[in-house]
MDTraj code that builds the backbone (N, CA, C; nanometers):
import mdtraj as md
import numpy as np

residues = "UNK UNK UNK UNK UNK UNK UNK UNK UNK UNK UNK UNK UNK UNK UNK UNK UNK UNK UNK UNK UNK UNK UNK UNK UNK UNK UNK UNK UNK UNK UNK UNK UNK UNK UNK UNK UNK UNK UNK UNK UNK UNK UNK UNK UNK UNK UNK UNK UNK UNK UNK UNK UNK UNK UNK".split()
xyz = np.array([
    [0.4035, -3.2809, -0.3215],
    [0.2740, -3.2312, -0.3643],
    [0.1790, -3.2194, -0.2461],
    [0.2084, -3.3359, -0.1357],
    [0.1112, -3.3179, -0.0239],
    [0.1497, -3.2063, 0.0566],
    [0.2566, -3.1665, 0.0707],
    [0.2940, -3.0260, 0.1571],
    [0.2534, -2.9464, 0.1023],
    [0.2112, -2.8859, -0.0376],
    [0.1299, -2.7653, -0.1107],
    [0.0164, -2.7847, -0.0787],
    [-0.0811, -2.8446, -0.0932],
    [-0.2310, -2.8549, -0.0429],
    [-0.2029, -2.8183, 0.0736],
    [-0.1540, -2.9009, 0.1587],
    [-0.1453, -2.8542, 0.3123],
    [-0.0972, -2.7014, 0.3324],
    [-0.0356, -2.6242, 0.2726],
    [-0.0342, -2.5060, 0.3091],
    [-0.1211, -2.4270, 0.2227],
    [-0.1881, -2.4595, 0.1297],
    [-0.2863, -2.3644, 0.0457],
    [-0.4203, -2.3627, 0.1492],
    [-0.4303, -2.5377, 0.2006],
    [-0.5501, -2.5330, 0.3065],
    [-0.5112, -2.4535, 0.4178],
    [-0.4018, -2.4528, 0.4621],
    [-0.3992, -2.3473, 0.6121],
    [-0.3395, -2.2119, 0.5766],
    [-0.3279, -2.1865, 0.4142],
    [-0.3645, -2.0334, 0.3945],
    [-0.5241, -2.0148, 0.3947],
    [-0.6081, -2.0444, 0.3249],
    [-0.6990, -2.0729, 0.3269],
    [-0.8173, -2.0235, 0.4251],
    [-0.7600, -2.0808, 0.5427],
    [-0.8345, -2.1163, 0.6812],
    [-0.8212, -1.9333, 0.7445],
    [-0.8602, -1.9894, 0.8751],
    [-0.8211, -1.8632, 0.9673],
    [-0.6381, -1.8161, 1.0093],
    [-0.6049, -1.9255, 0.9767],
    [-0.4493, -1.8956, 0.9711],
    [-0.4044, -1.7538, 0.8664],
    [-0.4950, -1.7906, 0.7458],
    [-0.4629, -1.7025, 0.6561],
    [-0.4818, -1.5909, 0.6383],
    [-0.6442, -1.5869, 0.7244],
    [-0.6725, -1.4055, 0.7291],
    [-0.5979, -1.3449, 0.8337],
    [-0.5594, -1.4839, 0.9297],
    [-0.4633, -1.3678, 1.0763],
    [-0.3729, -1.3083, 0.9822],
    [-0.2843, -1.4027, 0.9145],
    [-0.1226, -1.3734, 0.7963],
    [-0.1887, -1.2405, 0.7625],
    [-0.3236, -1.2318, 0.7254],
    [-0.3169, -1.1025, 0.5915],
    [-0.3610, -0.9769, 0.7357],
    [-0.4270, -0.9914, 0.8150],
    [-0.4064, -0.8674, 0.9301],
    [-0.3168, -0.8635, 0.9892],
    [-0.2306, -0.9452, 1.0246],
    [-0.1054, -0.8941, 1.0693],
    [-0.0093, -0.8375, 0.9567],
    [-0.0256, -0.8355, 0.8233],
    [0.0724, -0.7620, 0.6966],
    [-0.0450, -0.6445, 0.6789],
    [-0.1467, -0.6469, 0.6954],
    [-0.2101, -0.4667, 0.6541],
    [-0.1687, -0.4107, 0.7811],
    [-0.1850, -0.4434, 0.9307],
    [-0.1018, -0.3783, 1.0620],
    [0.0402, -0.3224, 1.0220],
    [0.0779, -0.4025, 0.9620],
    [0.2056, -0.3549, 0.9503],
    [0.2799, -0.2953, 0.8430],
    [0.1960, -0.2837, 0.7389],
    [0.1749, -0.2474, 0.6125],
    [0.1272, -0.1051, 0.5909],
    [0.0370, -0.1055, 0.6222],
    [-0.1119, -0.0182, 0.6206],
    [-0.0410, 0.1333, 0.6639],
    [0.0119, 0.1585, 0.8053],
    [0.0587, 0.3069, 0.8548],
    [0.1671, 0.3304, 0.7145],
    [0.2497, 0.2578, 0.7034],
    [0.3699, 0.2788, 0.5668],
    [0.3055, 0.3544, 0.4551],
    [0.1876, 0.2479, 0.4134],
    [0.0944, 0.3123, 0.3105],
    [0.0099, 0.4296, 0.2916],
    [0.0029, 0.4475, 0.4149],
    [-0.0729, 0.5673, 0.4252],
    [0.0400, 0.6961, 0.4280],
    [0.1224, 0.6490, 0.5252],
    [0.2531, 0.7653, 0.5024],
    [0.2797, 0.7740, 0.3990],
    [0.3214, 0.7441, 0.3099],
    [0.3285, 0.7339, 0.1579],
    [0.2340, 0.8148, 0.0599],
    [0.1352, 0.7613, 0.1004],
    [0.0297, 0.8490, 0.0431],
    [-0.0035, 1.0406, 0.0683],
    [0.0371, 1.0480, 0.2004],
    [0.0199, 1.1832, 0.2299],
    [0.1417, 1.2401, 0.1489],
    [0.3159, 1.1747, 0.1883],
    [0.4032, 1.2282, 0.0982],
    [0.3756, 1.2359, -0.0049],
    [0.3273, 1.1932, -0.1005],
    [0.2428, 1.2012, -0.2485],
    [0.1944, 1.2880, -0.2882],
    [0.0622, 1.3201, -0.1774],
    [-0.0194, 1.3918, -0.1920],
    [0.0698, 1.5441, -0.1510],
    [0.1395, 1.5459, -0.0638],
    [0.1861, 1.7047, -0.0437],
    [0.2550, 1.6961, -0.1332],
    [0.3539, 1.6613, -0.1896],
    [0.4580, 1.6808, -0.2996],
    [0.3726, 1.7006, -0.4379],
    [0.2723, 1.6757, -0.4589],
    [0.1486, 1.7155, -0.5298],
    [0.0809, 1.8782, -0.5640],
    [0.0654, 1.8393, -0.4291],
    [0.0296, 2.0163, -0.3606],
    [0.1786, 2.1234, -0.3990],
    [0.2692, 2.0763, -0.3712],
    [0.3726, 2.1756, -0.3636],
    [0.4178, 2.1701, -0.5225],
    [0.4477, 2.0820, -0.6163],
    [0.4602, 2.1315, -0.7603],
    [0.3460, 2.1569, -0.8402],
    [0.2285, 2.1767, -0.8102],
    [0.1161, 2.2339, -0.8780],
    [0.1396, 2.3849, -0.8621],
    [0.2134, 2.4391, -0.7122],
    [0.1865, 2.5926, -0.6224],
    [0.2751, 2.6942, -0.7136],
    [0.2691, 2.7891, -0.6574],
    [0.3729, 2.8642, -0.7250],
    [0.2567, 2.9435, -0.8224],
    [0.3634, 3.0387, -0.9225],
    [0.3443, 3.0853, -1.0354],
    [0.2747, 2.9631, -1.1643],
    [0.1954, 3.0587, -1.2204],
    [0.1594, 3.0100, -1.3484],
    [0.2369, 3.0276, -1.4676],
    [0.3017, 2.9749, -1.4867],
    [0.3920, 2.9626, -1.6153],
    [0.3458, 2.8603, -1.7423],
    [0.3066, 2.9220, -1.8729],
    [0.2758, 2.8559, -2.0056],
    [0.4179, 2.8240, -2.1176],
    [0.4068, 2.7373, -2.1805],
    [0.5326, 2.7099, -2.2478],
    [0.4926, 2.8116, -2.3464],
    [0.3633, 2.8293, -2.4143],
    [0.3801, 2.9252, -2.5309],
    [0.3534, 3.0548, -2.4990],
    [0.4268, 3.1049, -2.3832],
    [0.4034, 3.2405, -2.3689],
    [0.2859, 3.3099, -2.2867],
])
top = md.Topology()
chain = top.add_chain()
for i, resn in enumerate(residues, 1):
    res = top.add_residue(resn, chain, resSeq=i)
    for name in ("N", "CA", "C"):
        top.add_atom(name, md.element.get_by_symbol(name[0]), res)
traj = md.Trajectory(xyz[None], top)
């Protein structure tokens, strides 16, 4: 039980926000790549012809 406090306190601390900027650094470009693939594959099945199911 004393080793959980001890790491909730040195998540906690400045230990913890380094942990969380070093995972959006390394995170973050992925996510964003991701997002543009999204977004063009978006763009490209909206394009084209207008086609209605009822005619």
């Amino acid at each position: 039980m004393e080793e959980a406090r001890r790491a909730a306190v040195l998540l906690s601390g400045t230990a913890g926000a380094r942990a969380a900027v070093l995972f959006l650094r390394c995170v973050g470009p992925y996510l964003l790549l991701t997002a543009c693939f999204i977004a063009l594959g978006g763009i490209f099945e909206g394009g084209g012809e207008r086609r209605s199911c009822c005619g």
